[in-house]
C-alpha positions as a Markdown table, in Angstrom:
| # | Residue | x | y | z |
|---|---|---|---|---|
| 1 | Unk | 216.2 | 69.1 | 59.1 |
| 2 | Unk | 218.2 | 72.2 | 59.8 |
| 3 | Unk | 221.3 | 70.8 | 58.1 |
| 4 | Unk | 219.5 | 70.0 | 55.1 |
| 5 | Unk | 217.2 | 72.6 | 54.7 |
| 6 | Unk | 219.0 | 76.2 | 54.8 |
| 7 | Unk | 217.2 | 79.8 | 55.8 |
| 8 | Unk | 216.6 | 81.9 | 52.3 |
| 9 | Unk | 215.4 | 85.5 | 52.0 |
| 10 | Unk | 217.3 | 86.4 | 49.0 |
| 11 | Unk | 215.5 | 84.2 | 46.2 |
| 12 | Unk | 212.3 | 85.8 | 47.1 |
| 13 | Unk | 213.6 | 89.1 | 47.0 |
| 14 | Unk | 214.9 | 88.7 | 43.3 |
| 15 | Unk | 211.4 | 86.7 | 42.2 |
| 16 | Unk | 209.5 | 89.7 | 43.7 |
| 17 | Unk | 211.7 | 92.2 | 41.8 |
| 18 | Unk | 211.6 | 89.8 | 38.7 |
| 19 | Unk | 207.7 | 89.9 | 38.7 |
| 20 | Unk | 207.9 | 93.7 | 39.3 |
| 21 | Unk | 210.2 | 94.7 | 36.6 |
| 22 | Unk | 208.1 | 92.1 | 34.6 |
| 23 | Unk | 205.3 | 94.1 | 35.0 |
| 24 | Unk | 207.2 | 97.5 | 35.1 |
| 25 | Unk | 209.5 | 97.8 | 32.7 |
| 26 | Unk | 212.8 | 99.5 | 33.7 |
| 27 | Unk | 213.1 | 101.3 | 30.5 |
| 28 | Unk | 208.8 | 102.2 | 29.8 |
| 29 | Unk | 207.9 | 102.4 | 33.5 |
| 30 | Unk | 210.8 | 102.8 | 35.9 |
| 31 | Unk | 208.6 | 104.1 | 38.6 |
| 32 | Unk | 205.7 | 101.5 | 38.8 |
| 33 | Unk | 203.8 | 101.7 | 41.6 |
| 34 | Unk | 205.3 | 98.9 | 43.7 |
| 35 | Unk | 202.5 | 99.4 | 46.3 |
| 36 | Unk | 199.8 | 98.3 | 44.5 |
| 37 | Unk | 202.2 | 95.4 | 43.1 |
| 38 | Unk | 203.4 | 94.4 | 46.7 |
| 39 | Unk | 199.6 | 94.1 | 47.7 |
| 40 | Unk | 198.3 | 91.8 | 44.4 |
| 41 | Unk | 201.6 | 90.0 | 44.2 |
| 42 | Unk | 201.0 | 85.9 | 44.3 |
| 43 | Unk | 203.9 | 84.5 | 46.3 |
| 44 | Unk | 205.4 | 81.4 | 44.9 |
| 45 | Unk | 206.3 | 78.6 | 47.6 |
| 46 | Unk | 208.4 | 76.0 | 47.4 |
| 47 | Unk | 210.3 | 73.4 | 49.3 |
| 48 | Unk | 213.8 | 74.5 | 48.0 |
| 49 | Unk | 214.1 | 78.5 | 49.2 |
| 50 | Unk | 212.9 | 78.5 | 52.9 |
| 51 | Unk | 212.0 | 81.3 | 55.2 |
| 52 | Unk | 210.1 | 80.8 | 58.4 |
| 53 | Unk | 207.2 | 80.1 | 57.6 |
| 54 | Unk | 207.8 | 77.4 | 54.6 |
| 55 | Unk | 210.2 | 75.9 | 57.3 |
| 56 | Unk | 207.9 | 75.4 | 59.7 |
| 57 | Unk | 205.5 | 74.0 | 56.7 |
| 58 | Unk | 208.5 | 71.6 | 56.0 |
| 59 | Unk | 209.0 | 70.0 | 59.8 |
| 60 | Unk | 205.1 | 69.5 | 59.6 |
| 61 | Unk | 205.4 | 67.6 | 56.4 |
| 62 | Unk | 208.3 | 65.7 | 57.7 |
| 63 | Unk | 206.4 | 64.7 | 60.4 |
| 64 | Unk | 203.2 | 63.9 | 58.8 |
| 65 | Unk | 205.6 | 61.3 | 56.7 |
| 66 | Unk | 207.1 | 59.4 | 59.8 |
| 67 | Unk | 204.0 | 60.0 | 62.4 |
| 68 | Unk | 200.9 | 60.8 | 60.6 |
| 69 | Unk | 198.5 | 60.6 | 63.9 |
| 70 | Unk | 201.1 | 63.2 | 65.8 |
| 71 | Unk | 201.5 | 65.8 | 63.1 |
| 72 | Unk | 197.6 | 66.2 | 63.0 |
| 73 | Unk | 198.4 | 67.9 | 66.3 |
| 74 | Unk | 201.0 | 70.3 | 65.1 |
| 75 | Unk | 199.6 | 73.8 | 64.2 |
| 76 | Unk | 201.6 | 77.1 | 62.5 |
| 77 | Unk | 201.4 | 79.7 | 65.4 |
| 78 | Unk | 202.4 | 84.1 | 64.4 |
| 79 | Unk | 205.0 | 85.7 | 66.4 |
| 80 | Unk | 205.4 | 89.9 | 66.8 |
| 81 | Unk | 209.2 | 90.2 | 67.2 |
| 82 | Unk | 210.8 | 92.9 | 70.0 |
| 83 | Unk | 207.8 | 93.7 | 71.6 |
| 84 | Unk | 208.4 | 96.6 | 74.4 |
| 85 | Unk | 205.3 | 96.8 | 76.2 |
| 86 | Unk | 204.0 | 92.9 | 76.6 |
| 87 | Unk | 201.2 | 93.9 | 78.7 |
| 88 | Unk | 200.0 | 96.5 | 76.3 |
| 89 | Unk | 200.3 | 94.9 | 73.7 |
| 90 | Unk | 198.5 | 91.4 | 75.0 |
| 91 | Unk | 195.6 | 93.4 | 76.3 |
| 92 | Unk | 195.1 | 95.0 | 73.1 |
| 93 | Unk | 194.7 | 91.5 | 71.6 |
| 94 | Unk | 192.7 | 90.0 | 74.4 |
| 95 | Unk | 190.5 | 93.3 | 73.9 |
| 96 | Unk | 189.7 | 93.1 | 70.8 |
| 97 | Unk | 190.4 | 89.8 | 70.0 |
| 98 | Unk | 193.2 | 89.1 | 67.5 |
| 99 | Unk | 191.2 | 89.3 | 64.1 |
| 100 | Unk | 190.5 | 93.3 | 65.4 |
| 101 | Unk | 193.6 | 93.6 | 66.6 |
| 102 | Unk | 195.5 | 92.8 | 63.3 |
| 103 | Unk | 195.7 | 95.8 | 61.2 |
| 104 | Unk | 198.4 | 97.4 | 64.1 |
| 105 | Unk | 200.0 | 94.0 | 64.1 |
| 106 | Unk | 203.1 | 93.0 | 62.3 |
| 107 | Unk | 203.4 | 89.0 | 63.1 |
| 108 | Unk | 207.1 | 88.7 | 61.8 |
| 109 | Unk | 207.3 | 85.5 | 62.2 |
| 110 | Unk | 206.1 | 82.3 | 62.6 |
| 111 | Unk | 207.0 | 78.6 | 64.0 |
| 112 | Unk | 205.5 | 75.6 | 64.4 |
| 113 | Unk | 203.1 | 74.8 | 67.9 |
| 114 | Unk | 201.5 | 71.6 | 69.6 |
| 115 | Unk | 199.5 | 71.6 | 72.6 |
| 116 | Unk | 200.3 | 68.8 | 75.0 |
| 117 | Unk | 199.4 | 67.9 | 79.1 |
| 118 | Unk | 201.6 | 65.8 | 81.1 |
| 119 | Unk | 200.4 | 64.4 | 84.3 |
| 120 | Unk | 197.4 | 66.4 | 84.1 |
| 121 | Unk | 199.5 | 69.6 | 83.8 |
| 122 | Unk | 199.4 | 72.1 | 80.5 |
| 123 | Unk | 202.3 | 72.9 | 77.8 |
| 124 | Unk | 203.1 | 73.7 | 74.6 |
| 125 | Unk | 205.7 | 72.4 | 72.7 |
| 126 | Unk | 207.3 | 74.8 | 70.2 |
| 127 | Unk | 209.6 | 74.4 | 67.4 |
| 128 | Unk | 211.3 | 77.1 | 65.2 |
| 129 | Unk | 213.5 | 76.3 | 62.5 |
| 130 | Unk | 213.5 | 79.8 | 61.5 |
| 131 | Unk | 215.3 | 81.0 | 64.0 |
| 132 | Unk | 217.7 | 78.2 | 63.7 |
| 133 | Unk | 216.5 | 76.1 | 67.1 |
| 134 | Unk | 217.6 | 72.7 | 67.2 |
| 135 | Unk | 215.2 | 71.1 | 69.6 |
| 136 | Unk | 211.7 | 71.0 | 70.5 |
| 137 | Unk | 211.1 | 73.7 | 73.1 |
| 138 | Unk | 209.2 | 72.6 | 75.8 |
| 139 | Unk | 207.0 | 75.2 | 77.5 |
| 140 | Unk | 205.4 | 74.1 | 81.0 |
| 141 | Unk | 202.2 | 76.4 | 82.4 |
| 142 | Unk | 203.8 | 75.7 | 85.9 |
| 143 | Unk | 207.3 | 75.9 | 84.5 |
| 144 | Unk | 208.0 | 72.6 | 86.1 |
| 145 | Unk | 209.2 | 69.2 | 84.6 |
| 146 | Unk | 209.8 | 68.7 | 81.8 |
| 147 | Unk | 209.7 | 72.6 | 81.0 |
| 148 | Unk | 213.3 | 73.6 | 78.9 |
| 149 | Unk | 214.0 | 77.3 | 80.5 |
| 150 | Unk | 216.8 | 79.2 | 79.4 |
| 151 | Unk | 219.6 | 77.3 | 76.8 |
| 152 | Unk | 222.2 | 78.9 | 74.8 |
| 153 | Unk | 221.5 | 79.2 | 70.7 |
| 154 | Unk | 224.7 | 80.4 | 69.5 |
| 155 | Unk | 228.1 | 81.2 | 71.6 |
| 156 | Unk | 230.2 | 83.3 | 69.3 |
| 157 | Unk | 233.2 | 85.5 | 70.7 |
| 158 | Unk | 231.6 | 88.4 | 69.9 |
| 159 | Unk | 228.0 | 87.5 | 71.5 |
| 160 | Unk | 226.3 | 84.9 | 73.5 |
| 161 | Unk | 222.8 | 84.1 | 72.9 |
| 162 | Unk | 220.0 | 82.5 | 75.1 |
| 163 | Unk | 216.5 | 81.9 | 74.6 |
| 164 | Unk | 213.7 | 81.2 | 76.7 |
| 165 | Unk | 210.1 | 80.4 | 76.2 |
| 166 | Unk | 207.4 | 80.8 | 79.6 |
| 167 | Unk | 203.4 | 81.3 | 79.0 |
| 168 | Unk | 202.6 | 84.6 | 79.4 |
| 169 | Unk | 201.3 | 86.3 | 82.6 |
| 170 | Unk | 199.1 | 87.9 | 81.5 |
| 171 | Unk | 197.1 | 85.6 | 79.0 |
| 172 | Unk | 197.9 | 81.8 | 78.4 |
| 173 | Unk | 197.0 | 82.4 | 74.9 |
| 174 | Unk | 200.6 | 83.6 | 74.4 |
| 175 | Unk | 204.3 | 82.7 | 75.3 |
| 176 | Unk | 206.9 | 85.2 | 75.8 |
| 177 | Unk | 209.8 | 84.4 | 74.0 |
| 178 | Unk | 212.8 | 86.0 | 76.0 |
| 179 | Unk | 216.5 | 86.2 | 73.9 |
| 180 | Unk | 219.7 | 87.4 | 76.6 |
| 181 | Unk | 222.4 | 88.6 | 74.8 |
| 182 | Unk | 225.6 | 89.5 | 76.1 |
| 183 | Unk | 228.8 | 90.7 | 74.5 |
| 184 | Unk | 231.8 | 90.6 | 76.3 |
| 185 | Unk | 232.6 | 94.3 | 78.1 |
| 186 | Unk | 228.8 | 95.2 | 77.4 |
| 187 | Unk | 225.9 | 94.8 | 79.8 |
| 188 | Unk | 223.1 | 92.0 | 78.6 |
| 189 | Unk | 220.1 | 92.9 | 76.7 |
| 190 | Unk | 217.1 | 91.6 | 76.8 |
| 191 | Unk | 214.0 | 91.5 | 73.6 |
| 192 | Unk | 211.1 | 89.9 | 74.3 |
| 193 | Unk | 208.6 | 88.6 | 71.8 |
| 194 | Unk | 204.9 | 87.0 | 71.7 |
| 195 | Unk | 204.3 | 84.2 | 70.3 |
| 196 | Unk | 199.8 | 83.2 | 69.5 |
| 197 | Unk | 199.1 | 80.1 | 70.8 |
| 198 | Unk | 195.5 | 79.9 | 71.1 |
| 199 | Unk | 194.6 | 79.4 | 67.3 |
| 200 | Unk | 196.5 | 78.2 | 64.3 |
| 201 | Unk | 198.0 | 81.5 | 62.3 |
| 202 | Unk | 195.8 | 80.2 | 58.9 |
| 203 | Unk | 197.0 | 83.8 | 57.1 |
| 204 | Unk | 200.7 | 83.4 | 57.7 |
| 205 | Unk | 201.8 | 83.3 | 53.7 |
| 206 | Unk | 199.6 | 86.4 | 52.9 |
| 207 | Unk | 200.6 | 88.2 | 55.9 |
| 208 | Unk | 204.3 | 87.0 | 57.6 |
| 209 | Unk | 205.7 | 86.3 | 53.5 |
| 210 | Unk | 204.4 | 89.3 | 52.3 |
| 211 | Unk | 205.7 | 91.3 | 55.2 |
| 212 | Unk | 209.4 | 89.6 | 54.4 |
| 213 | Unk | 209.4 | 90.7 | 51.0 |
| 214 | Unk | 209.9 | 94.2 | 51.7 |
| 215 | Unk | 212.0 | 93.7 | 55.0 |
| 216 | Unk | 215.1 | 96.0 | 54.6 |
| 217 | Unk | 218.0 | 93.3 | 55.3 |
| 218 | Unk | 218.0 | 89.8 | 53.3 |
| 219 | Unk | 220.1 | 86.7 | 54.0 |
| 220 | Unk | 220.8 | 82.8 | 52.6 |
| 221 | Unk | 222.3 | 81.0 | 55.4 |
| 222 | Unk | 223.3 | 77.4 | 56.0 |
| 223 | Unk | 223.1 | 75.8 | 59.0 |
| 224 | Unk | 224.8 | 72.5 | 60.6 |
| 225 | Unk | 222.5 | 70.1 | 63.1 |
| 226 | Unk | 223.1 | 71.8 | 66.2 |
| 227 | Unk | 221.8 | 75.1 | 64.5 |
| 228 | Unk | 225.0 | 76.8 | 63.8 |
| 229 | Unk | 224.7 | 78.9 | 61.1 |
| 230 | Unk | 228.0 | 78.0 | 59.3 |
| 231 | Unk | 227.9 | 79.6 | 56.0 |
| 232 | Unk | 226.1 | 82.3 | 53.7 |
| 233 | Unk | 225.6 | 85.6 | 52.7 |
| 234 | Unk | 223.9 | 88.3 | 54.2 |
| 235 | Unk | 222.8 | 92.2 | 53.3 |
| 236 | Unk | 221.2 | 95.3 | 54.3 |
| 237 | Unk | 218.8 | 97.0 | 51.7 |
| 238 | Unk | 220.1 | 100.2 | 51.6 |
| 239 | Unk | 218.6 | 103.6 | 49.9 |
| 240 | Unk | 221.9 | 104.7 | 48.1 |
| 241 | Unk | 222.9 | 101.8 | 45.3 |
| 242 | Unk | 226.5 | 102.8 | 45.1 |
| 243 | Unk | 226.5 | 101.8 | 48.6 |
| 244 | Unk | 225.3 | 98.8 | 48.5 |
| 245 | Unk | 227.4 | 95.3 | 50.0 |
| 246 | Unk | 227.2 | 92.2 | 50.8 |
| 247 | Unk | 228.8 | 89.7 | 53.1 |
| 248 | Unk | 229.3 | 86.6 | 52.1 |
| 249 | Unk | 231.0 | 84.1 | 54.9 |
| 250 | Unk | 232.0 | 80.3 | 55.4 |
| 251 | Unk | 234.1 | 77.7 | 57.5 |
| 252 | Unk | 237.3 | 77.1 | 56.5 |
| 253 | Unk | 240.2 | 74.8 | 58.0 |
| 254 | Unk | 241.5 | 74.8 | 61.6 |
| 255 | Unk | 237.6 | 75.7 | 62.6 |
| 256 | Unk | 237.9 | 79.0 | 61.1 |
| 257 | Unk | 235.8 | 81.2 | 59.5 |
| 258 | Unk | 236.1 | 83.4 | 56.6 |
| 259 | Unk | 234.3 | 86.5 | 56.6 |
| 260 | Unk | 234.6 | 89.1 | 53.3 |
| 261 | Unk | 232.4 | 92.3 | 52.5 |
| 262 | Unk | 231.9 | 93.4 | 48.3 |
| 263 | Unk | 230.3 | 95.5 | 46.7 |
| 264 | Unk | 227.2 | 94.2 | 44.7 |
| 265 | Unk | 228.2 | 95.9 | 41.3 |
| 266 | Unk | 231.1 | 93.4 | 41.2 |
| 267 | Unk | 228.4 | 90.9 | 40.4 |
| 268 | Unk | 226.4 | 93.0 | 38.1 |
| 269 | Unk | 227.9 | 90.0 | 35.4 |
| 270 | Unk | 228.3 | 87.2 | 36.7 |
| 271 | Unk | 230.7 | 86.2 | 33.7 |
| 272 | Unk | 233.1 | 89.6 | 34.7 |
| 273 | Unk | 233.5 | 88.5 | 38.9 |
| 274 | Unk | 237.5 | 89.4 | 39.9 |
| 275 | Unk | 239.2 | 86.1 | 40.7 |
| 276 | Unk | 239.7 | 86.7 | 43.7 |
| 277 | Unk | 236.1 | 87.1 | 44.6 |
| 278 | Unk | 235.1 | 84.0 | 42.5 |
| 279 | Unk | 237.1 | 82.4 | 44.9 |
| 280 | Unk | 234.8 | 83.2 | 47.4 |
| 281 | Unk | 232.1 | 81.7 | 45.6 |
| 282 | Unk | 234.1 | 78.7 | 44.8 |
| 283 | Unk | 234.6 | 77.5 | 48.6 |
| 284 | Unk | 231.1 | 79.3 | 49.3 |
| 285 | Unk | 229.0 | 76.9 | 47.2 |
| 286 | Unk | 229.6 | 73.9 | 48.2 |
| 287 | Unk | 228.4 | 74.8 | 51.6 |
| 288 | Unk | 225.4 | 75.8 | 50.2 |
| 289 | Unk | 225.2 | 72.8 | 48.5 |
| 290 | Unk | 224.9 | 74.9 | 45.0 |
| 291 | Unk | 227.3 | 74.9 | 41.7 |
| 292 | Unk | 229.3 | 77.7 | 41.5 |
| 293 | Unk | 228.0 | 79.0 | 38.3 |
| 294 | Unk | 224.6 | 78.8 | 40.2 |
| 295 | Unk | 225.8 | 80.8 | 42.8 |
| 296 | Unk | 227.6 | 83.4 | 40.3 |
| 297 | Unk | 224.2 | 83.9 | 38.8 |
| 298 | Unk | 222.5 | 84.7 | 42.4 |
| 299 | Unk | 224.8 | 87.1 | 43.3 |
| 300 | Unk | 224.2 | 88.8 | 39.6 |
| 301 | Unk | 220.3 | 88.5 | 39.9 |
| 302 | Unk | 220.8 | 90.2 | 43.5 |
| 303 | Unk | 222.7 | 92.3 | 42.1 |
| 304 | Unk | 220.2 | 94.0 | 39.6 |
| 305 | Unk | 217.8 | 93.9 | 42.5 |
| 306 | Unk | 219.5 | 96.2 | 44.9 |
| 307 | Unk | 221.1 | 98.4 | 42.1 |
| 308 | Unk | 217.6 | 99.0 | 40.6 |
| 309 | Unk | 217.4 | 102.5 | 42.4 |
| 310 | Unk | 213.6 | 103.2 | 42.3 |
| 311 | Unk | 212.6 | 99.4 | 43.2 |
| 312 | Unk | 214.4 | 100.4 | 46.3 |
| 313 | Unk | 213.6 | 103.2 | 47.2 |
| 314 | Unk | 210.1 | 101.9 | 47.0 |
| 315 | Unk | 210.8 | 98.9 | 48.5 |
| 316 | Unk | 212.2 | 100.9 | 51.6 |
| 317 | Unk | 209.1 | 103.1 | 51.7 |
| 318 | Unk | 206.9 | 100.3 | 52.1 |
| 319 | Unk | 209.1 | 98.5 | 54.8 |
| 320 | Unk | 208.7 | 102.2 | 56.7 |
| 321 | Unk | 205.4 | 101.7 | 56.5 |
| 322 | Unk | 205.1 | 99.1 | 58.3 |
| 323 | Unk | 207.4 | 99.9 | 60.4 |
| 324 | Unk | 205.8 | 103.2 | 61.5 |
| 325 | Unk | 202.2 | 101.5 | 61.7 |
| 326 | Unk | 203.2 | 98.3 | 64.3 |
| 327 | Unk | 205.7 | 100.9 | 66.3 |
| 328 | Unk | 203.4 | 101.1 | 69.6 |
| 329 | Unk | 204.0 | 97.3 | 69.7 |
């Protein structure tokens, strides 16, 4: 599924500004209240521009079409990303139970969960293809047989990184999601995150989608079956529009890759791209499995998104925000 399906944060950035300048005209109403828009907005899903959580719709559904019986096990699960204090922050669930707890949570993310016993003993198996994992993760309370432990996700030269699921500690409800990184001449870092397990996350378009559609970096990326990502484009949303780049990247022969940075107002027309960056697009596409011209007019719709000065300056309030308000996590 991971080859086929690819990982998409920049179509539902341009919809959401679409909808917004639809509603607030650039030229009659340049400074719309995006808040209020942000909040009422009705997010579109569908199965061709994936993030995590319409991914881990999609391996449900996949399922449900081989192995009907076994996908009525499968539940969505949330996930708060780069938690410091783990304790803290699980007590403060368990405390107030997680519906109280909420309105200080960000839940980032989310993947997919079953719970399963083997020999009498108690798991979970987890899947993400959000984060690009190509296997089911399988998470042992006793951390015994058949329980996966640590495995590498991506080995680049310029960092390693390992993953590794364990129940919590201090609650069963939750796992802690441990990624190692370590880049050559630098110690390792660690980030830890929690992932809910007790109860299916039944809010996770209205809370994780919404959250993405004002996260401050964006990205389309392609991945192969192992879950490398192999090919894309990826950019920070940044306050100053004259500032604004993108990188696009992609395999090329001899198992390289190319990697090139632009500036977005080269795509401001998508009919006046330099040939050498339509190039780019040109060996880009097919890796995303999309016609150049299609791609051409992405890049022009992004484009007017991150040039639209006030949407972004908006957009980046919003994002602090939220930022601010789940910080003690």
């Amino acid at each position: 599924m991971l080859e086929e399906t690819h990982y998409n944060t920049a179509n539902n950035f341009v919809d959401f500004h679409k909808a917004y300048r639809g509603a607030h005209s650039a030229t009659t109403c340049p400074d719309g209240d995006l808040k209020t828009h942000f909040q009422n907005y009705v997010i579109p899903i569908n199965r061709r521009h994936h993030m995590c959580v319409s991914l881990a719709m999609e391996i449900v559904s996949r399922i449900a079409e081989q192995h009907p019986q076994l996908a009525k096990h499968f539940f969505l699960v949330s996930c708060e990303e780069a938690v410091e204090e783990t304790e803290a922050y699980v007590l403060q669930c368990e405390e107030k139970d997680i519906e109280h707890a909420g309105p200080g949570l960000e839940k980032e993310h989310s993947m997919v969960a079953m719970k399963i016993v083997v020999g009498g003993r108690e798991g979970v198996m987890v899947l993400d293809p959000g984060y690009h994992v190509a296997r089911a993760v399988t998470v042992m309370k006793d951390q015994c047989y058949p329980h996966t432990g640590w495995f590498t996700q991506s080995d680049e030269p310029h960092c390693k990184r390992e993953f590794s699921y364990v129940l919590s500690h201090h609650s069963a409800n939750f796992i802690t999601w441990t990624e190692r990184m370590t880049r050559p001449g630098k110690p390792q870092q660690f980030e830890m995150s929690l992932i809910y397990v007790e109860q299916p996350y039944r809010t996770a378009i209205d809370v994780t989608v919404r959250r993405n559609l004002v996260y401050n970096f964006r990205s389309l990326l392609s991945r192969d079956a192992k879950g490398r990502v192999c090919a894309g484009m990826y950019f920070p949303v940044v306050p100053n529009p004259a500032d604004a780049q993108v990188t696009l990247f992609y395999d090329s022969v001899n198992d390289t890759q190319v990697k090139q940075k632009f500036k977005f107002s080269l795509f401001k027309d998508p009919l006046m791209i330099p040939e050498n960056v339509l190039a780019h697009l040109e060996n880009l596409a097919p890796q995303l499995r999309m016609e150049q011209s299609e791609l051409a007019t992405l890049m022009g719709d992004l484009a007017d998104s991150v040039l639209d000065g006030d949407f972004v300056k908006q957009v980046l309030e919003i994002n602090n925000s939220i930022t601010e308000m789940s910080a003690d996590n």
